[in-house]
N, C-alpha and C positions, 0 to 999 in steps of 0.2 A: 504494500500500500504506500504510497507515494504521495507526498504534500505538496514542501515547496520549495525548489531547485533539487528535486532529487532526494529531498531527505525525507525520512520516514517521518507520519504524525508522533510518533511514539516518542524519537528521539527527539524532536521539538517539543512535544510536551512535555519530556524528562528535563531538556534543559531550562525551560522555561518555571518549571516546578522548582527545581534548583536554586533560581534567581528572585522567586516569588518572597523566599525567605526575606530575602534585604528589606523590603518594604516592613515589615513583619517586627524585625527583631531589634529598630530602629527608631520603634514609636513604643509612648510607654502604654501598657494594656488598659490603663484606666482611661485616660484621659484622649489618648490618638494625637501624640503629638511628640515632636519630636526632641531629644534630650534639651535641656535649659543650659547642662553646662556645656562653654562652645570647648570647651579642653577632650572632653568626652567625645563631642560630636566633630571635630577635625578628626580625633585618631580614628575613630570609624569611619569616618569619610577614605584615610587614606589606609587603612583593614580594606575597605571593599573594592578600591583601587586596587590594593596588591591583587584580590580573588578576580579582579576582570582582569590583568594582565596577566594572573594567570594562566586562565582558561582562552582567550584569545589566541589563535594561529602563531606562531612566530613565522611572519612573513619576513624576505628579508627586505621589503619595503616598512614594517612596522617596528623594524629593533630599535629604530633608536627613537621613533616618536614616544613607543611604551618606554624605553628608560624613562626622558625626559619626564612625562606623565608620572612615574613612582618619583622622582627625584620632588615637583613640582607640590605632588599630593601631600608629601610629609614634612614639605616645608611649611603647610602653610599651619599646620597645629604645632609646630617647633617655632617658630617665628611668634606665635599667639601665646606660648609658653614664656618665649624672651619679654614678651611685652606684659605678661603679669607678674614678672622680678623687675622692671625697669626701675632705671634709677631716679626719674626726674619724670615728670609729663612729657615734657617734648623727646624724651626717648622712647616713652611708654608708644606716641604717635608714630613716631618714625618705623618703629619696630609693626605697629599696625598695618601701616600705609605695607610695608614691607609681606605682613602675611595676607594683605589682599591682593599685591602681585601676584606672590604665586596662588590664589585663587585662579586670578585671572588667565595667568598661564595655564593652567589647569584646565580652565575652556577649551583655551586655544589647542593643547595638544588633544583634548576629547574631540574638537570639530576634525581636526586632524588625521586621526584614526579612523573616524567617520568613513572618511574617503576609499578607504581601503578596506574596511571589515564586511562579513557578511551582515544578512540582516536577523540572524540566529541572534547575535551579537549588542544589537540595537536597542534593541527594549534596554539592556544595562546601562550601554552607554549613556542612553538619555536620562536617564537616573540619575547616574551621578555625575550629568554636566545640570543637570537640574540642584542638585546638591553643591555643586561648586561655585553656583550661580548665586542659590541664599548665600552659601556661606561670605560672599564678598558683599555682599548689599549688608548683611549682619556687622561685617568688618566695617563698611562704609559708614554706615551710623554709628557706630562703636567711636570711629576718626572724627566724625562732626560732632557729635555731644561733646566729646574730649578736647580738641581744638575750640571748641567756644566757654566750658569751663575753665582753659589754663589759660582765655586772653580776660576773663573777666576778673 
């Protein structure tokens, strides 16, 4: 029985089963919402990075977008990490500004991969370029509240 490019429904609905969890184990049961702390919620973000770069083809058109994407993903909860030891406001900023780059990278290499993946693949990826998406608008407010309390 055959679905779609060749694959079986079976093996589309195993991997799809597989990745149903993410949505799942990310929200909290009572309330359906996703963790509060963003320290928690970057290293998951870049946990389920590593599981799609896992499971993704190693094409040798995708080696080095997927590095850059694991490189990009654990920056951006190590950076958010720097910025809750900062020494000063305007480093706590800097250090922010800094973990919503690599959010942002983190787009860019997901649109990236885009190009190249199947669409078995797809449903994940937009997940978590969806998830790397709040996370920098999160980041962005986090910068603006902060820069207008350290000018006041």
């Amino acid at each position: 029985m055959l679905c779609i490019r060749g694959k079986s429904c079976f093996a589309l609905f195993k991997f799809c089963l597989s990745y149903s969890n993410w949505k799942i184990l990310h929200y909290n049961e009572v309330t359906m919402q996703k963790p509060y702390d963003l320290q928690e919620r970057t290293f998951l973000f870049a946990k389920d990075v590593r599981k799609f770069c896992r499971d993704v083809p190693k094409k040798f058109v995708l080696i080095e977008d997927l590095k850059q994407l694991l490189r990009s993903s654990g920056s951006v909860g190590a950076n958010y990490i720097e910025a809750d030891e900062a020494l000063s406001p305007k480093d706590r900023i800097v250090r922010l500004k800094i973990c919503r780059k690599e959010a942002k990278e983190s787009i860019y290499w997901l649109r990236l991969i885009q190009e190249s993946l199947l669409s078995e693949h797809e449903s994940m990826r937009i997940l978590l370029q969806k998830e790397a998406t709040e996370l920098k608008l999160i980041i962005h407010t986090i910068i603006a509240k902060s820069a207008s309390n350290s000018s006041v």
